[in-house]
C-alpha positions, 0 to 999 in steps of 0.5 A, a space after each residue: 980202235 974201233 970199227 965202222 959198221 959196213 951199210 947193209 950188214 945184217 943186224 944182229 938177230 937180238 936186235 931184231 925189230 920185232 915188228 919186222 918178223 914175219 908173223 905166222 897166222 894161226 886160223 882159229 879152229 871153230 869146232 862149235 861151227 862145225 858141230 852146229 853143221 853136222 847137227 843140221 845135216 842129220 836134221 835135214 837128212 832125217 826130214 827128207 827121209 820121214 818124208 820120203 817114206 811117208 806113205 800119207 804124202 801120196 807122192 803117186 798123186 804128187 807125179 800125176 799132177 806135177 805136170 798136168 795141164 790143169 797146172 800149166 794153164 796156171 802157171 800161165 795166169 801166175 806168170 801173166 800176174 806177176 810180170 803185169 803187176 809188177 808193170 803196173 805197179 812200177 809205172 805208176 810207183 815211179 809217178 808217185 814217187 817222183 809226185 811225193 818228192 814234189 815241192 806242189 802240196 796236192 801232189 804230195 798230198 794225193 800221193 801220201 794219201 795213195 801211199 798211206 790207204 793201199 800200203 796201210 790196208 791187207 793185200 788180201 782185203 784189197 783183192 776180195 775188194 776189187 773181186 766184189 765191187 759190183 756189190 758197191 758200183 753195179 755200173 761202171 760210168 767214165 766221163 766228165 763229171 756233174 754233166 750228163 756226157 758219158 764215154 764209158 758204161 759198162 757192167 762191173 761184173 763183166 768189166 771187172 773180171 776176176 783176172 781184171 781184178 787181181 791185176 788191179 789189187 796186185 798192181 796197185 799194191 806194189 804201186 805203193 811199194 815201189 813207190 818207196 823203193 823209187 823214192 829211196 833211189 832218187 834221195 840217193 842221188 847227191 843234189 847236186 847232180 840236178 842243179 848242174 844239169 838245171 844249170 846246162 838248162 834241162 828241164 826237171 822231167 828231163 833232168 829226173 829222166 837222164 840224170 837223176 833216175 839212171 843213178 838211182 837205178 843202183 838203189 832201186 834193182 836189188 829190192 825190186 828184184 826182192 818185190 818181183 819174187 814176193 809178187 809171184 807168191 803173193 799172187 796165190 792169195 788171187 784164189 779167193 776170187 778164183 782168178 785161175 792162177 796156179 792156187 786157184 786150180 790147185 784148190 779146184 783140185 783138192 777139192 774134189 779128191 779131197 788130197 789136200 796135202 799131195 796138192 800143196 807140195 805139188 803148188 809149193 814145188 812149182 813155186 820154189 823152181 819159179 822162185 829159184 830162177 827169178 833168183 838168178 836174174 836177182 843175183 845177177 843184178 844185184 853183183 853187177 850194181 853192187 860193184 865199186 860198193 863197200 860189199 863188194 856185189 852179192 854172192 848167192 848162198 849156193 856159190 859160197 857153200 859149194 865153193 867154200 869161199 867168203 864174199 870179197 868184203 869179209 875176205 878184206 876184213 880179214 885181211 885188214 884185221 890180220 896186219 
């Protein structure tokens, strides 16, 4: 006589599913990881010492002019530069991108054109150009053309101040750049989305101005944030027409107490603490675009190192690769 077997007995541990089993995840121990770790650590903490014991770095000079007022008024020009560059350079690269876009073919052939002369020649030409270019228009005449009316004239060299000109070169530069990252950010938008609001009747520049570019905002923040910081060290190339930016007085300074050295520290520690907190607001923003994306948002370097957490999208992968 046989016996029923009674539901929801237990089975037998030999015919156990082995699928069922709980796993024990063994993490694979990355000994070469750690070694390369302890390797820079020793390397860094031997750079800092033979610099901090180098008597030829003057670090005396380096505390006397770190905060001196020679110095602030040029962080005040760097900082002016920077955020009216990128200004400029936004205003006019959004025109331009919404012009190559354009199904007109002279607007798409000047913007090319703009796109092709200022993204395609050296930054530091086009400032030494703007700085000197009372040596090919001595005047500067606005009006209507092949007449005699005048609106403006005015001398170049009085016009086209050495400030006037590095605006001119940093912004129309960027003008270029950001053209691309705009024009990105717009191509990122699904079509669709313009041909449902020009169905509702709105107008193309309304369309572009309500639906399109808050969307394209996503794309756009987290490299623009990239050309904000690239600007502000790009604007020490202005001191090869003595803007009075931050390079310009550091120059200025080494070139009468001949401590070429000292002063460059003092410059390059002025411009990691601004390159520092202009990434704060980067990083900001790149997380608070980036969520609902694969990635996840951005963590910063300096979060994970000190909290030793991986970002959420490696942390998934992980996961996902262990079931």
């Amino acid at each position: 006589m046989t016996t029923a077997a009674v539901a929801g007995t237990p089975r037998d541990h030999d015919h156990e599913d082995p699928a069922e089993e709980d796993l024990t995840v063994v993490p694979l121990r990355h000994y070469g990881r750690w070694l390369t770790a302890v390797v820079s650590l020793v390397s860094l903490a031997g750079l800092v010492g033979s610099l901090a014991t180098n008597a030829n770095l003057r670090w005396d000079i380096i505390g006397d002019y770190l905060f001196a007022d020679l110095i602030f008024d040029g962080l005040v020009t760097t900082l002016w530069l920077t955020v009216a560059s990128m200004a400029l350079g936004l205003v006019l690269g959004t025109v331009i991108a919404v012009m190559r876009l354009s199904s007109n073919p002279v607007l798409y052939g000047l913007s090319s054109l703009f796109v092709w002369a200022f993204r395609g020649t050296p930054l530091l030409v086009q400032i030494i150009f703007w700085g000197y270019a009372g040596a090919l228009y001595k005047n500067v005449l606005i009006g209507i053309p092949f007449t005699d009316i005048t609106f403006v004239q005015a001398d170049t060299n009085t016009l086209l101040t050495p400030t006037v000109a590095a605006l001119l070169a940093l912004g129309l530069n960027e003008a270029a750049y950001a053209s691309e990252i705009v024009r990105a950010g717009i191509q990122s938008v699904d079509v669709g989305q313009a041909e449902a609001a020009h169905s509702l009747g709105m107008q193309p520049a309304l369309t572009m101005r309500r639906i399109v570019l808050p969307q394209a905002m996503r794309v756009i923040i987290p490299p623009m944030g990239n050309e904000t910081i690239n600007m502000l060290k790009m604007t020490a190339l202005v001191s090869v027409i003595a803007a009075h930016d931050l390079m310009s007085n550091i120059q200025d300074v080494y070139a009468q107490n001949y401590q070429v050295i000292p002063m460059l520290v003092v410059a390059s520690l002025w411009y990691l603490t601004l390159v520092s907190l202009l990434s704060i607001p980067q990083t900001w923003l790149e997380r608070r675009y980036g969520r609902g994306t694969a990635r996840g948002g951005h963590s910063s370097p300096l979060r994970r190192m000190l909290t030793g957490v991986a970002p959420k999208a490696m942390r998934k992968n992980k996961k996902e690769k262990v079931r």
